[in-house]
C-alpha positions in Angstrom: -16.0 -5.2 6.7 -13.0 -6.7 9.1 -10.4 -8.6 8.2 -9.7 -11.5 10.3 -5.8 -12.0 11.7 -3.9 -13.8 9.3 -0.8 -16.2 10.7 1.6 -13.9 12.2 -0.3 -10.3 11.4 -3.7 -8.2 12.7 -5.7 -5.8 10.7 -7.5 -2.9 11.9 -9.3 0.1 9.6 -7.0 3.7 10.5 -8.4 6.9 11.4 -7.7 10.2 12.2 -6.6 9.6 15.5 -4.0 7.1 13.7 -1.9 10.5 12.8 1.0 9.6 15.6 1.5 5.8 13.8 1.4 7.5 10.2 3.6 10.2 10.9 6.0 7.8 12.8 6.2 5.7 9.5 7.0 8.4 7.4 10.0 9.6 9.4 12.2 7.0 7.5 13.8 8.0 4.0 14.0 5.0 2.7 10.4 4.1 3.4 9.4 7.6 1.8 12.1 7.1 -1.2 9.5 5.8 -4.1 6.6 8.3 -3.2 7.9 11.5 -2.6 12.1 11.1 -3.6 12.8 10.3 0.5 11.2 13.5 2.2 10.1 12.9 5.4 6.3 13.8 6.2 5.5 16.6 8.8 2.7 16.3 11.5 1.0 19.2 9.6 1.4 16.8 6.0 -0.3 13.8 7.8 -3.0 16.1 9.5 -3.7 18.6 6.6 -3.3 16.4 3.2 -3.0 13.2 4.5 -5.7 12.1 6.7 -8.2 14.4 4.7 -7.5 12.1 1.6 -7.8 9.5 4.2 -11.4 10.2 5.2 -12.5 10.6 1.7 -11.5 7.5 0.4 -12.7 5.4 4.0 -15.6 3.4 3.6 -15.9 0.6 6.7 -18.6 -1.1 5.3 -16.7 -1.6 1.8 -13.4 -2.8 3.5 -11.8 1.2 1.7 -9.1 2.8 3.8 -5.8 2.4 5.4 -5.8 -1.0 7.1 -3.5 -0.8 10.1 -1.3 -3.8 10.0 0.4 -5.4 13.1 2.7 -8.1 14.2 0.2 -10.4 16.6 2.8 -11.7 19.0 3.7 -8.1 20.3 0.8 -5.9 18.8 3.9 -3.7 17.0 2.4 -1.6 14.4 5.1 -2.5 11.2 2.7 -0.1 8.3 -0.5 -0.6 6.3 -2.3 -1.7 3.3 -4.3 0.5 0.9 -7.5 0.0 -0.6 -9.8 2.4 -2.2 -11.1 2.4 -5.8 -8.9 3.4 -8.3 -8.5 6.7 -10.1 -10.2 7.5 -6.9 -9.2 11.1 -6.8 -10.7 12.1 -10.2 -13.8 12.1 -11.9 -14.1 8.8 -12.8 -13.4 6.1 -10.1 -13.2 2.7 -10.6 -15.7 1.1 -8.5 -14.7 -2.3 -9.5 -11.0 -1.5 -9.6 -10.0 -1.6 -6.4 -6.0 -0.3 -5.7 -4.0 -1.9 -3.3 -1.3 -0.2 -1.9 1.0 -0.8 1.2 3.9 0.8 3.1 5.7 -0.7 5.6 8.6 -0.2 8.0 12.1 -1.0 7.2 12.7 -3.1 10.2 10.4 -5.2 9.1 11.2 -5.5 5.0 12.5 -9.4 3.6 9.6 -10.8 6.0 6.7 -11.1 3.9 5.0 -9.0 6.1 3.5 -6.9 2.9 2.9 -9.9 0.8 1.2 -11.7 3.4 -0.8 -8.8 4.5 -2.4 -8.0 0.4 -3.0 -11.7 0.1 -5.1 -11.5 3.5 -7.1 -8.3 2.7 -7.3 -8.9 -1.2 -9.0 -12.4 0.2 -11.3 -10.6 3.3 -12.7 -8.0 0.4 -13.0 -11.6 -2.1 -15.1 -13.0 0.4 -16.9 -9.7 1.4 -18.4 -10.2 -2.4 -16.4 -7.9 -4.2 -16.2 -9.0 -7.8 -14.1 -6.8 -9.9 -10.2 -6.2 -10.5 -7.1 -5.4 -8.0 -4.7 -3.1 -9.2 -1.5 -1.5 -7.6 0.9 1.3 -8.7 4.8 1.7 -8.4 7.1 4.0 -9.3 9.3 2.0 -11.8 12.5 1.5 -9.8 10.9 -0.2 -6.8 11.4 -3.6 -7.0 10.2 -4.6 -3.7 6.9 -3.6 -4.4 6.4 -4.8 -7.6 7.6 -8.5 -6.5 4.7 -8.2 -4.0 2.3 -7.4 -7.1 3.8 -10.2 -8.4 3.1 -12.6 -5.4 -0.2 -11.9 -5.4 -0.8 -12.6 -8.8 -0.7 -9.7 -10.4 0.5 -9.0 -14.2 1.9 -5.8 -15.8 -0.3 -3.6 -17.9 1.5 -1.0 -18.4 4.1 2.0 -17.3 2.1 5.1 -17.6 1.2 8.8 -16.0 -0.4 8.8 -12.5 -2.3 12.0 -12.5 -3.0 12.4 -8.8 -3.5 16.0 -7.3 -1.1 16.1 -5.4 1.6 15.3 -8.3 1.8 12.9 -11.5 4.4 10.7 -11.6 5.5 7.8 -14.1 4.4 4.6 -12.7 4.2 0.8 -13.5 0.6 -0.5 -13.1 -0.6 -3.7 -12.4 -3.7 -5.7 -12.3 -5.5 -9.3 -11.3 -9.1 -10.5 -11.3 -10.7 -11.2 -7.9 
């Protein structure tokens, strides 16, 4: 699956050899602050945890993965959007959950960069014929992201535990129809 440029941003599936650009958009605490409390990731994170979760959840052909978002006018690479099926990491994914996530630089926050990013892929994996539900995850406290939920149509099921091996965390979850 691609996804076609939207008005102001391009899309392209990450890989491995997308370490520099993911490492260079964890260096900012306040983008890190609602996943890890603000740490900054280390080459080693991105190449030894990160981009191995990374090429288990990728799937081309499905539209799963990190899709690399950037500004069209000057090709700047500003973050990405998440998807891959929720729960993946457990024994039970949800095939027709799919999660959306996204993380973004702080330069380019109050834009609608994110929003208008998740309403472009949610749309490219609509019309790629998937069928069942869009979730995301937040921690609690970050508003930002939970507007973008919002945006894009999203409701609130619930605030529960994330079990994810790399850490649980208390989370608000929220979910649409395709």
């Amino acid at each position: 699956m691609d996804i076609n440029p939207s008005e102001r941003l391009s899309y392209k599936l990450m890989t491995e050899q997308d370490a520099p650009l993911l490492f260079e958009l964890d260096q900012d605490v306040k983008v890190m602050r609602y996943i890890n409390g603000g740490k900054k990731s280390t080459m080693d994170d991105i190449k030894h945890r990160f981009i191995p979760r990374l090429n288990s959840f990728s799937n081309h052909q499905q539209g799963w993965g990190l899709w690399q978002v950037n500004v069209t006018q000057t090709n700047q690479f500003i973050g990405w959007i998440l998807v891959r099926p929720m729960s993946f990491f457990s024994d039970s994914p949800e095939l027709d959950n799919l999660e959306l996530g996204w993380r973004f630089k702080q330069d380019s926050w109050r834009q609608g960069y994110a929003t208008e990013a998740a309403v472009t892929v949610k749309q490219a994996l609509i019309q790629s014929g998937f069928t069942g539900k869009f979730s995301a995850i937040a921690d609690p406290d970050n508003v930002g992201s939970i507007n973008i939920m919002k945006k894009i149509g999203m409701q609130f099921i619930e605030k529960t535990l994330h079990k994810d091996p790399l850490g649980d965390s208390i989370v608000v979850y929220y979910q649409c129809d395709s």
